[in-house]
C-alpha positions as CSV (number, residue, x, y, z in Angstrom):
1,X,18.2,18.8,19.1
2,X,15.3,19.8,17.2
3,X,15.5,20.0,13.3
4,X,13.5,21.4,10.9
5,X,12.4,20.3,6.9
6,X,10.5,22.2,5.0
7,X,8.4,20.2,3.2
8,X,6.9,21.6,-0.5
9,X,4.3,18.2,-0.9
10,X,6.1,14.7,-2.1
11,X,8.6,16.2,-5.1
12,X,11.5,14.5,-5.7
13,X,13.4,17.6,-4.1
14,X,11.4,16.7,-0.8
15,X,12.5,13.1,-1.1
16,X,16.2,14.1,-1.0
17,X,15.5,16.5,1.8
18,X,13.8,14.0,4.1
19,X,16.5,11.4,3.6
20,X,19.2,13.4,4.6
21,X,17.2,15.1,7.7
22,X,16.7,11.7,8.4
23,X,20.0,10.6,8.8
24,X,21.3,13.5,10.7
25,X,18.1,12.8,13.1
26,X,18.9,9.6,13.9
27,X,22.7,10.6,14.4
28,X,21.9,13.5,16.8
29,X,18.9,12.2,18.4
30,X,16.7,15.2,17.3
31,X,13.5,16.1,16.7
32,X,12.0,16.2,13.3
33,X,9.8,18.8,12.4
34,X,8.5,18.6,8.9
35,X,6.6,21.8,8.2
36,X,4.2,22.9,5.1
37,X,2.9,26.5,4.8
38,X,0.4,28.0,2.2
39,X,-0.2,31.7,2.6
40,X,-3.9,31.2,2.7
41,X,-6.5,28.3,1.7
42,X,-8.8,29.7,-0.9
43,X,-11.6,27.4,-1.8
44,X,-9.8,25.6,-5.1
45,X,-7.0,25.2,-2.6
46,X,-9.1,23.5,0.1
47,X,-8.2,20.0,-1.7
48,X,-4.5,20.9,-1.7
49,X,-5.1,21.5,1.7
50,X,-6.6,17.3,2.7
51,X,-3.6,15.8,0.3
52,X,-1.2,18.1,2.3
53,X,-2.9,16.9,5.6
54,X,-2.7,13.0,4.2
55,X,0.5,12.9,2.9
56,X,2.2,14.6,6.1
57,X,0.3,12.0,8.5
58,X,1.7,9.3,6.5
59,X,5.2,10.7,7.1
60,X,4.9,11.3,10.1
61,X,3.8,7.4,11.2
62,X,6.5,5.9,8.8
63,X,9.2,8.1,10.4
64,X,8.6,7.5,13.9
65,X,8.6,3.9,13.3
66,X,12.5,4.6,12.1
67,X,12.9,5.6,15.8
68,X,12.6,9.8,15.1
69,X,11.0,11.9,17.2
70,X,8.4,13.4,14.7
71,X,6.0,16.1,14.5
72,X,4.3,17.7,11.5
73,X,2.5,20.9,10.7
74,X,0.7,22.5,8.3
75,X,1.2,26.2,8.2
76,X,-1.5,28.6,6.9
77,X,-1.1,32.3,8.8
78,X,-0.9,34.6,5.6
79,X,2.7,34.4,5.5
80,X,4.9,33.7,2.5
81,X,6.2,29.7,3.1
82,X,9.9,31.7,3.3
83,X,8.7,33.7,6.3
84,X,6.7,31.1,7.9
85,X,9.6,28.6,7.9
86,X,11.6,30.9,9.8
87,X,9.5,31.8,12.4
88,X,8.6,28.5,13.2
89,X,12.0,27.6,13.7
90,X,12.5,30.7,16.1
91,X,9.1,30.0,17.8
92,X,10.4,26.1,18.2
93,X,14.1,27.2,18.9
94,X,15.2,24.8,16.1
95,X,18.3,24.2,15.4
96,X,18.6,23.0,11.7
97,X,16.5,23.7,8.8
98,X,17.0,21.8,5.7
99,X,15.8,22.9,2.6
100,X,15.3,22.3,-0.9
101,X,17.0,23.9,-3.9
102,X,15.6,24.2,-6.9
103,X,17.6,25.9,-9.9
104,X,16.3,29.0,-10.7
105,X,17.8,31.7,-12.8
106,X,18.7,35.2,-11.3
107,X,16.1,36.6,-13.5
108,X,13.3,34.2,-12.0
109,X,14.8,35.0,-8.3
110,X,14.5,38.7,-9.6
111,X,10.7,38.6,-10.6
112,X,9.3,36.0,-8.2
113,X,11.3,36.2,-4.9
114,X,12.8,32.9,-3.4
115,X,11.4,31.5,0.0
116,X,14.7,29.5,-0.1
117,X,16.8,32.7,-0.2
118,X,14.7,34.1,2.4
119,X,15.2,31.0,4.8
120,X,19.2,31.4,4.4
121,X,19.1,35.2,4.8
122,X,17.0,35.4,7.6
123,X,17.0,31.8,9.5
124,X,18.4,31.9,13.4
125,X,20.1,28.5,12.7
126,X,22.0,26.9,10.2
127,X,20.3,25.7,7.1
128,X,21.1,22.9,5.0
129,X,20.2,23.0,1.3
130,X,19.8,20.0,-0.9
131,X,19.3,19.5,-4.1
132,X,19.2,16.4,-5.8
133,X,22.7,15.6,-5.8
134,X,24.5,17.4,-2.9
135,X,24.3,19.9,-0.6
136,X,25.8,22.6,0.9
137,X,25.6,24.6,4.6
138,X,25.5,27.8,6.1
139,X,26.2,28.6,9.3
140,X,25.2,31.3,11.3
């Protein structure tokens, strides 16, 4: 099985994420991908870029010694992080994604669009969302 996090940078939310792809990892025997995407790497952003590059290296070495198969990428193709998640979960043929939720109103959905909504609309898998205290599951 291959599963999928997408992975904002070391938040809280990503914590909560991680522990509970973790977990279902190591009880289905998948593959973990944990995937970043920035829709393009100005110059300001180029140091954004190196912690990014750091910080998914270092998970990546602490969760394969847990025994998970691990990769990690860092996406940066001009898409929004909403469409770039799911087409790298078709072009992997992955078969979870789990996300963070953050609480937004509908108002702030309204005006600033929702990579999160787009992942559950549009995913070719089920995706789990988290948020700091539970989660819930859609299937496909």
């Amino acid at each position: 099985m291959k599963f999928l996090v997408a992975y904002a940078g070391g938040t809280e939310m990503d914590k909560a994420v991680l522990a509970l792809a973790k977990k279902n990892a190591k009880l289905f025997n998948a593959t973990l991908y944990i995937v970043n995407s920035m829709e393009g790497a100005s110059e300001k952003e180029v140091d954004d870029l190196a912690k990014i590059e750091r910080i998914l290296e270092t998970l990546k070495a602490s969760i394969t010694k847990e025994g998970i198969l691990c990769e990690t990428h860092l996406l940066i193709r001009g898409l929004s992080p909403g469409e770039d998640i799911v087409e790298f979960a078709r072009d992997k043929n992955v078969d979870q994604i789990f996300i963070g939720i953050e609480k937004k109103s509908k108002v702030g959905k309204l005006f600033f669009g929702s990579n999160a909504q787009h992942i559950i609309l549009e995913a070719p898998c089920p995706v789990v969302s988290v948020n700091k205290n539970s989660f819930t599951m859609k299937s496909v």
